[in-house]
N, C-alpha and C positions, 0 to 999 in steps of 0.2 A: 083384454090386452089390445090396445089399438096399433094399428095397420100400419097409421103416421110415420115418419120419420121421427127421432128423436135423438138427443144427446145420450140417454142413460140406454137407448136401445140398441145403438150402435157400442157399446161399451163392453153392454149384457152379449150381444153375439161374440165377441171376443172374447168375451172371460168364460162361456159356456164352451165356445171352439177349444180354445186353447190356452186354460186353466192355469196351466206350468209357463206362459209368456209372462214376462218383466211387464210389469204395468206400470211403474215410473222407479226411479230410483233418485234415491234425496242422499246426499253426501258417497258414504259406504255403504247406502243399505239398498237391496233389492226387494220390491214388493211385486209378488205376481199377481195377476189379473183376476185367481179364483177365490185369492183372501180379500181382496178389495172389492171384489161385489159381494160376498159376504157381509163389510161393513155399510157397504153402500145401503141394501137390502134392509139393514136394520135399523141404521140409521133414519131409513126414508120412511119407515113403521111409525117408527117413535114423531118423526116430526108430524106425521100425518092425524096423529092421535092428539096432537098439542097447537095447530097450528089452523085458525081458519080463513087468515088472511092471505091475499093474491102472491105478496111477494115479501121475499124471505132475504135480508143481508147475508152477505159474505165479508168478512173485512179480517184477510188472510191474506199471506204474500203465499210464493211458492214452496206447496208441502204437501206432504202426503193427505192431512186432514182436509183440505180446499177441495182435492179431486173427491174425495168422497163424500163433503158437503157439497162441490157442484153435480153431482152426477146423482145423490138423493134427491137432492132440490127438484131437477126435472123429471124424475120419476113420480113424484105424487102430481105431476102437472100445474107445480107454483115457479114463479120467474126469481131465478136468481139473480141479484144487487149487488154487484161487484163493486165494493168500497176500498180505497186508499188507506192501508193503516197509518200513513205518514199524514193524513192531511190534516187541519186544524181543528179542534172541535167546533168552531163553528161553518167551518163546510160541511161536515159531516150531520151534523145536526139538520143543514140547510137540505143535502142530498136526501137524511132520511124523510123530511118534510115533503117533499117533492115524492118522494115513492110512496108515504106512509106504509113504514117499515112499522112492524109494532115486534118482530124476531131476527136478530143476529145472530150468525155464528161467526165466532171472533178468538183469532189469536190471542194468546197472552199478551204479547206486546200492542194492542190495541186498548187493553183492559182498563189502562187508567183514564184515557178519554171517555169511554162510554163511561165509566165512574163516575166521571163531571157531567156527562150528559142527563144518566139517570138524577143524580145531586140537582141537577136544575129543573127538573118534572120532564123529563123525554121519558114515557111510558113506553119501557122496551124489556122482554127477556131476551137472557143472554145463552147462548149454549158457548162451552166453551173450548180449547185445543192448548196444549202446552207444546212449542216450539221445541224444548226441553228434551223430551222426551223421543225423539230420532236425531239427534243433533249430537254431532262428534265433539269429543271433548275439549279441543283445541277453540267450539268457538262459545263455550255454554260462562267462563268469564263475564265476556262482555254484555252476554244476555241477559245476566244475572242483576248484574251492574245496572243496565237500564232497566231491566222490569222493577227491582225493589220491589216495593211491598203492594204492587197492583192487584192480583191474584187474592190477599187476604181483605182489602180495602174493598173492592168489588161488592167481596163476597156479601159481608156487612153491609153494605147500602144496598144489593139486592133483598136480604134479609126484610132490611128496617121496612121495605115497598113491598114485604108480604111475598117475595121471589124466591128464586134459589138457581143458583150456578149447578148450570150440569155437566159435565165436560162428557167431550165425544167418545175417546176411550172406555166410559165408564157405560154410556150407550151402549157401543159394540162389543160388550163383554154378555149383555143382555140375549137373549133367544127370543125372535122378535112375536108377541103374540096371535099375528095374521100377518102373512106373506101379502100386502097389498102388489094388484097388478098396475102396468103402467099407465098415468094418465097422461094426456096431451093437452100442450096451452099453443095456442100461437105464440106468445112472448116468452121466452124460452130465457134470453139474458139480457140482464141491462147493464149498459156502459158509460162510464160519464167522461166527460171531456168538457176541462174549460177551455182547450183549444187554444190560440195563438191570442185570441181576444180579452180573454179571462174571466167573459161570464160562464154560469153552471150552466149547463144543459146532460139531460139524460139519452141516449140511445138503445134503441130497443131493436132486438135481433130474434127469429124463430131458428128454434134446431134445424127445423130443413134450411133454413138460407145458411148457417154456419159448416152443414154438411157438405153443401154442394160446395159452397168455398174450397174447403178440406177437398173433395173430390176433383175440383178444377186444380188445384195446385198436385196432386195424385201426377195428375197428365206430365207432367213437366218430369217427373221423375223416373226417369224410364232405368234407373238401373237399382229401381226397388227392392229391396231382401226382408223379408217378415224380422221382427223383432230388429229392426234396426233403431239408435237411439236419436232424439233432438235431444239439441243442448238447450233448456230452457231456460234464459236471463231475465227475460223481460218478463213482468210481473202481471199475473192474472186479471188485475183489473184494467190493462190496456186492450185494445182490441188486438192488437196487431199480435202479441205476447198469447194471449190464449188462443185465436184461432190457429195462429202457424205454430206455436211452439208448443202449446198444451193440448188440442183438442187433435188437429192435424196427425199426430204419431198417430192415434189410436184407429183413426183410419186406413194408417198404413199400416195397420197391424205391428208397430213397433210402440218405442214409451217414451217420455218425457224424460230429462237430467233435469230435476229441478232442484233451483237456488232459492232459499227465501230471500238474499240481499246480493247485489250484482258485489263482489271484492274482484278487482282485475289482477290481484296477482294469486289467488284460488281458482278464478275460471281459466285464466293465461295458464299457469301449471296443470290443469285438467286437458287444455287444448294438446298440451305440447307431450304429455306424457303418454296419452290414450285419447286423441281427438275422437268425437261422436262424428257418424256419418252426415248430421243436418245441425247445425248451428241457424237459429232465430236472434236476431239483436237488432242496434238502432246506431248508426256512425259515432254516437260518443261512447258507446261501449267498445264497438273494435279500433276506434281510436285509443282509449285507455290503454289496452290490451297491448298494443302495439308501442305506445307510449313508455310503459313500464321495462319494456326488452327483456323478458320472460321469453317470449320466442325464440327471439335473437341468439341468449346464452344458450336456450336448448341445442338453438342449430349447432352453434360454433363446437359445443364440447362433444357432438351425435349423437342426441340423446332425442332429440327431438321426432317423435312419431308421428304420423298426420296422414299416413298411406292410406288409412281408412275413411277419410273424410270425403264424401259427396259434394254437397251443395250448401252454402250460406244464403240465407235471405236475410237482406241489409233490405231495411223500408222506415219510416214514420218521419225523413229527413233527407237533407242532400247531404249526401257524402263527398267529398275529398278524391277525384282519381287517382291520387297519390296512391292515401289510404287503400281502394280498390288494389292498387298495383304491386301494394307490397307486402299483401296476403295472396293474390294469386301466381305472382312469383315465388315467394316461399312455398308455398305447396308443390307449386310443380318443380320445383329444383329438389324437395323431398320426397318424391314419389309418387303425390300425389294427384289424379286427375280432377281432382274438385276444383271447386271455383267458389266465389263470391260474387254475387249479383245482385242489384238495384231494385226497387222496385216500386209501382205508385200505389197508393192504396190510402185509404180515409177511415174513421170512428166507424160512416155511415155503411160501409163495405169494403172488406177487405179479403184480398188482392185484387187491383183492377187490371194492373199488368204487371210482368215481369220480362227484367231483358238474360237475353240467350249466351252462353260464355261466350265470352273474351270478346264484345262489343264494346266499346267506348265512341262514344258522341255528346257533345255538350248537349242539357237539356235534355236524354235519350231514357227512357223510361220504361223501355221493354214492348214487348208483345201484348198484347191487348186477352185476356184468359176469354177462353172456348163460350162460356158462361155470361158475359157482358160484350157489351155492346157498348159504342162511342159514339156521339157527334161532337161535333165542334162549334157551336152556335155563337153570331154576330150580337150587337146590342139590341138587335130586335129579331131575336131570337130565331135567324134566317141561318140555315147552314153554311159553311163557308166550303171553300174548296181546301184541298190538300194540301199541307203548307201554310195554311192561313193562320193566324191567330185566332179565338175565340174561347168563349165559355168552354169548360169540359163537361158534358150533362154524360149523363152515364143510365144507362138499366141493364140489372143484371139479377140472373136468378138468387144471389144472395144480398141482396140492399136490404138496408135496413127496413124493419115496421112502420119504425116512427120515430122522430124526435119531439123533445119537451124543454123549454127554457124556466131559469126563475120568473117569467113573465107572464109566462100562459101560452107562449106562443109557441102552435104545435104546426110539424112541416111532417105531412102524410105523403109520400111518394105517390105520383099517380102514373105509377109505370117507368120514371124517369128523376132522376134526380141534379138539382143544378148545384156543381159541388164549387164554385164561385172560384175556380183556379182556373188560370189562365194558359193555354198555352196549345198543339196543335197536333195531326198526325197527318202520315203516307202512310195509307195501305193500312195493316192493322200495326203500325209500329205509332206508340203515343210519345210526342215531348211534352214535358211539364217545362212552364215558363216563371211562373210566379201565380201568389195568389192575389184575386181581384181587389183584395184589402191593402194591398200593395202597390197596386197602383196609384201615383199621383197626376190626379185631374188637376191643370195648373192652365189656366188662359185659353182653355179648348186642347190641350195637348196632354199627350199619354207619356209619363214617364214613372221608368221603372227605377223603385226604388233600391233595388238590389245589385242594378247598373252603379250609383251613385254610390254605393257601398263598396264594391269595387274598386272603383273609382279612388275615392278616396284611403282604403286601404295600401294603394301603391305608394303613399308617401313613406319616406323611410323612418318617420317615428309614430306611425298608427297603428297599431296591435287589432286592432275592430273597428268596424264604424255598423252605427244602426240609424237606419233614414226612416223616418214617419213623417207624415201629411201637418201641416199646420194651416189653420182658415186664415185665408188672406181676404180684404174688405175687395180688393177688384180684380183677384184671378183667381177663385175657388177655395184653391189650397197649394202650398207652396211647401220643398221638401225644408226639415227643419233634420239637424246631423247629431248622433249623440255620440262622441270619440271618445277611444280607448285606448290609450297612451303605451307605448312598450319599454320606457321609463319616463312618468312625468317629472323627475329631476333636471332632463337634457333640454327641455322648454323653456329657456325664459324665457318669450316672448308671445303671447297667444295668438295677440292679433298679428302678428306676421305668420305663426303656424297656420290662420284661420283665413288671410289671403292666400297663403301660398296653396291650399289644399282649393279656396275656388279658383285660383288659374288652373287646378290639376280638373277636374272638374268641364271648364269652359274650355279647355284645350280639345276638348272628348266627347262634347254630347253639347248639345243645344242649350243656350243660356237659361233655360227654363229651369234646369237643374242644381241650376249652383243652389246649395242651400242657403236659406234664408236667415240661418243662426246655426251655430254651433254651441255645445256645451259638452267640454271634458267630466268623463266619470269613471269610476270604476268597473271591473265585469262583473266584479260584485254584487253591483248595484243594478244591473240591469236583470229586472226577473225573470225568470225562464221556468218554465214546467218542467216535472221532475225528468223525462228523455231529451232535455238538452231546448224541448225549443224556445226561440224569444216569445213573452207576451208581451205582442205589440200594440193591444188596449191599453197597457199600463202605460208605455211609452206616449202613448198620442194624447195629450193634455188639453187641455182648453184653452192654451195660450191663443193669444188672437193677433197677427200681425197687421202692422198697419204701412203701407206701402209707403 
């Protein structure tokens, strides 16, 4: 048995302590802690017997079969690949190429892609999980609906390749034939993230760094109760979603509420009837939430419960102080002393800091955690004073390993990390400003593209605006505006909407800023990653201005 920290050791001391604790609950059903390392146990037998390669797929949303494929995964000391079932099959092809993956464990609803995958020569077995099978009757309709005939299709082209589907269930019904003990890897999880840019890249994280995370965010919690619940929305293969939402409980000795798919009027009626102590999400989920007036109706008729609720962590985006104001107002007008709070954190390490209730400051990003450490560094990489602008570089006992691009290009931390966002701190209080890809270099001067977004938002028929850099032949780059109309019926005119937005513009900021070109589009049309953010790779084109 090794000494190490790990994910499935920290799991095992829980479920040996305190056998009869809730180890996650998925819809209506409670799973304790001593039947799921049971399966865990046996599962990580069977895989160890079958499996001689580094690292092993997961490409599961949130469910009971994930926790117990990630939690064997690091038991036999192989790194689990946390894959998107949503994503295209040739991302996914692209991700397993990048890890060479050569074993998946895969939901149903993943089944008919790896189908095509295997169909095209991707040399892979599949182990597999029916969604089905702990899923309340209300939503097995529409699952049905999209899975069709994947499960029978699979099976048959695993066949014709000499394979064979073996679902997990059918595993842990087994008596495992050697109890293996646990192994240790430095690379414990991989994470991928196309990030704001939209190329691939993978992230690699050790149990210990994911632990200690879990332990620094512990501190913050100071009115801790064993067996207390997260509500977990955000989906395993994000960072921010497994460490705070999935992995986190089990440190506190409480469990996870996992969703496999975010519905805002399932989790809104879950909030309002019997709120979890700890809510994890991303601003477009408690915006949804809040959007739908599922709360609202609770209040008004007093049906609404939330006494119990602790603490929300909002991260992976900027929020709304609205939004902020009118979830921590309803709670404390219901009872409750919890709160919702901000917070900054990255793929590469997460949380870096969290702010303290009922603080509001523009740019205000919280307290810097016990665990990590900050500077603020100039363009040549000179520290700056308090208040300053500069790099955020960051080291902290949970940073990443390593990262990996489709290019070959790998960024190994050497104690320090430069995570290309801009912005400054007093004391250990950190503001986030914008990130470094966002700024536009125009003629020797700095200007922020998010200012301009603003900016141009105040006019009374702009729903959106999204500003990216365009090359200019004699000052760099120049911002170029991509608007989003809040009805484009009420426009007939462009080019007087497209003057009057640069006087709004030139009235407000340095003439460096007026954009260089506008183009009306849809929100449609502007692509965003699956938690809401813009990717502003797609946005920045090759057009070339000519002064």
């Amino acid at each position: 048995m090794t000494d190490k920290t790990t994910l499935y050791g920290e799991f095992s001391l829980l479920a040996k302590a305190h056998p009869e604790y809730v180890c996650c609950k998925y819809f209506d059903k409670c799973f304790e802690y001593g039947d799921m390392l049971g399966k865990v146990d046996t599962l990580a037998d069977y895989l160890l017997s079958i499996c001689k390669d580094k690292n092993i797929g997961i490409i599961m949303p949130n469910c009971p079969d994930m926790l117990t494929a990630m939690y064997a995964v690091n038991k036999i000391g192989k790194t689990a690949v946390f894959l998107n079932p949503k994503s295209p099959v040739a991302e996914l092809k692209r991700a397993c190429g990048l890890c060479e993956i050569k074993l998946i464990i895969a939901s149903d609803i993943a089944f008919a892609k790896l189908e095509t995958m295997i169909t095209d020569g991707f040399d892979i077995d599949v182990i597999g999980s029916l969604l089905l099978d702990d899923m309340p009757l209300f939503f097995v309709p529409s699952i049905l609906k999209r899975k069709k005939n994947s499960t029978s299709r699979i099976k048959k082209t695993l066949t014709r390749n000499g394979k064979k589907l073996v679902f997990i269930k059918d595993i842990c019904k087994k008596t495992p034939s050697s109890h293996v003990d646990s192994r240790y890897t430095d690379e414990a999880v991989i994470i991928f993230s196309g990030g704001t840019g939209g190329s691939l890249k993978y992230i690699v994280h050790s149990s210990e760094g994911i632990i200690n995370s879990c332990r620094d965010c512990r501190k913050l919690l100071t009115k801790l109760k064993p067996e207390s619940a997260m509500l977990a929305v955000l989906p395993c293969f994000h960072i921010f979603g497994l460490i705070v939402g999935i992995i986190l409980p089990v440190v506190l000795e409480g469990y996870p509420v996992l969703y496999p798919f975010f519905h805002a009027k399932t989790v809104g009626k879950l909030m309002a009837n019997n709120c979890p102590e700890y809510i994890c999400a991303v601003p477009t989920i408690f915006e949804k939430i809040k959007n739908i007036g599922v709360l609202d109706r609770y209040e008004k008729s007093g049906r609404l419960n939330v006494k119990s609720f602790e603490w929300g962590f909002c991260g992976g985006d900027v929020v709304d102080s609205e939004v902020l104001s009118y979830y921590n107002d309803l709670f404390m007008r219901n009872g409750s002393s919890g709160f919702i709070s901000v917070g900054y954190g990255m793929s590469e390490c997460c949380p870096i800091s969290v702010c303290e209730k009922g603080v509001y400051e523009p740019m205000y990003v919280g307290i810097i955690q016990s665990m990590t450490s900050v500077k603020i560094l100039d363009e040549e990489n000179h520290e700056v004073e308090d208040g300053e602008l500069g790099e955020i570089v960051i080291s902290s006992d949970y940073l990443m390993l390593r990262t990996k691009d489709e290019n070959n290009q790998e960024i190994i931390p050497d104690g320090c990390y430069h995570t290309r966002d801009i912005g400054y701190k007093i004391g250990n209080r950190l503001y986030y400003k914008t990130r470094m890809r966002r700024i536009i270099k125009t003629s020797g001067h700095s200007i922020f593209a998010e200012e301009i977004e603003n900016l141009l938002k105040t006019h009374p028929a702009v729903a959106n605006a999204y500003v990216v850099p365009v090359a200019s032949e004699k000052r760099g780059f120049v911002p170029y505006a991509y608007i989003i109309l809040k009805d484009r019926s009420s426009v007939r005119d462009e080019a007087v909407l497209f003057r009057e937005l640069g006087d709004i513009v030139r009235s407000n900021m340095v003439a460096y800023g007026i954009p260089c070109g506008y183009e009306i589009c849809e929100e449609k049309d502007i692509e965003k990653t699956m938690l809401g953010k813009v990717v502003y790779g797609k946005l920045e084109n090759n057009m070339w201005h000519k002064d």
